[in-house]
VOVEXMAR-306875 format. One record per residue (C-alpha): y, x, z; residue in one letter. Coordinates in pm, 1 decimal, always signed. Layout:
<sites>
- y; x; z; res
- Y; X; Z; A
...
</sites>
This chain:
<sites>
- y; x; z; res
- +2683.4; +2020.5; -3409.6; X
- +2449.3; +1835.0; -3647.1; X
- +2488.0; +1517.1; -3483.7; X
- +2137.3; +1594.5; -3296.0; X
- +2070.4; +1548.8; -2983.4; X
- +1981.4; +1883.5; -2824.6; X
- +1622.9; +1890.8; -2721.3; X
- +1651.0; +2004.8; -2294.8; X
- +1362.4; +2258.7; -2175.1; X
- +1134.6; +2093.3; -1972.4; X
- +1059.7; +2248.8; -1613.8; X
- +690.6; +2267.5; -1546.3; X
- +537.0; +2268.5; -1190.0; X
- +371.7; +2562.2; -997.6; X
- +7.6; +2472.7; -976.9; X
- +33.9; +2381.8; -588.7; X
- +291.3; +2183.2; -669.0; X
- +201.6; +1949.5; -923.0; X
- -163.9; +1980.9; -713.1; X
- +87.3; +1803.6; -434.2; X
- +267.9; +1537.1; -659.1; X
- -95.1; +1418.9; -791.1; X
- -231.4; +1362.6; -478.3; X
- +124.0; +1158.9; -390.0; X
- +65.5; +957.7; -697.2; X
- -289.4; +908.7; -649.2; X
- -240.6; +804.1; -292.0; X
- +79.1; +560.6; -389.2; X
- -191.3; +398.5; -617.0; X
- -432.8; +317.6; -367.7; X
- -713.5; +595.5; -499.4; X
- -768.9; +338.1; -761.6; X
- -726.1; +316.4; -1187.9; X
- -409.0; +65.5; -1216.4; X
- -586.3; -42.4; -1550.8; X
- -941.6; -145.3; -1474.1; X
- -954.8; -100.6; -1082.6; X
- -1215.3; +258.7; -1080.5; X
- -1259.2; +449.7; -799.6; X
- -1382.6; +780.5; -957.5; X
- -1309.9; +1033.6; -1189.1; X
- -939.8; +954.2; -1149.5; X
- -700.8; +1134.9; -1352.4; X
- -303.1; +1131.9; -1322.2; X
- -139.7; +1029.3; -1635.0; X
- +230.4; +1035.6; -1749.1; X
- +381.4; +724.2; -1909.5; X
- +593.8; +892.8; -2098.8; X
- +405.8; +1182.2; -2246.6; X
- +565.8; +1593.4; -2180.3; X
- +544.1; +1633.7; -2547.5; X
- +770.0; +1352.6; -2588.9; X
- +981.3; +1536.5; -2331.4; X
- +853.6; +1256.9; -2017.5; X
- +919.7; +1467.4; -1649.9; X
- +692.3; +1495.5; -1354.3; X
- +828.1; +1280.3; -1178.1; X
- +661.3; +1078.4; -944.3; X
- +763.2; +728.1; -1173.7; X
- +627.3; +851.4; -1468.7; X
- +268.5; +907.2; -1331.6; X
- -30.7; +690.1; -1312.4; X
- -331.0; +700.8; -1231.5; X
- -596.0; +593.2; -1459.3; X
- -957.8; +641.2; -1438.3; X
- -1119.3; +932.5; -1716.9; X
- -1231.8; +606.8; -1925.5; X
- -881.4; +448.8; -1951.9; X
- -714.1; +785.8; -1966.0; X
- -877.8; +847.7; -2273.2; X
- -796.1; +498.7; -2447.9; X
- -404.2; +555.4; -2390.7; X
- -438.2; +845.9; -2569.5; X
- -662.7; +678.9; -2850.0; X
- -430.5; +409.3; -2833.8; X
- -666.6; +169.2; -2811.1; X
- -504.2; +66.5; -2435.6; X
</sites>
């Protein structure tokens, strides 16, 4: 080996069932953005990003209102 770690295929989730997972997530949160408190256009966003190989799992995901989502992802969160 190269002394690199080898990169493991992520699994993704039939539509139904990451459709399931998000509304476990969203309900664990209380229906609400865990940043600023919203109500609406919530959004389920994973701490640990798939590109930097994060899972589905149910402790990686948040949910975050559209607003919020998008700062993260700016970085400006």
């Amino acid at each position: 080996m190269n002394g690199l770690a080898e990169k493991s295929s992520r699994l993704r989730l039939a539509r139904e069932g990451y459709e399931n997972l998000r509304q476990q997530v969203l309900r664990r949160d209380g229906w609400r953005c865990q940043s600023c408190g919203a109500l609406s256009n919530l959004e389920v966003h994973h701490r640990q990003l798939r590109s930097q190989c994060g899972d589905n799992s149910e402790q990686n995901l948040l949910t975050l209102c559209t607003a919020c989502h998008a700062m993260v992802h700016r970085g400006t969160a």
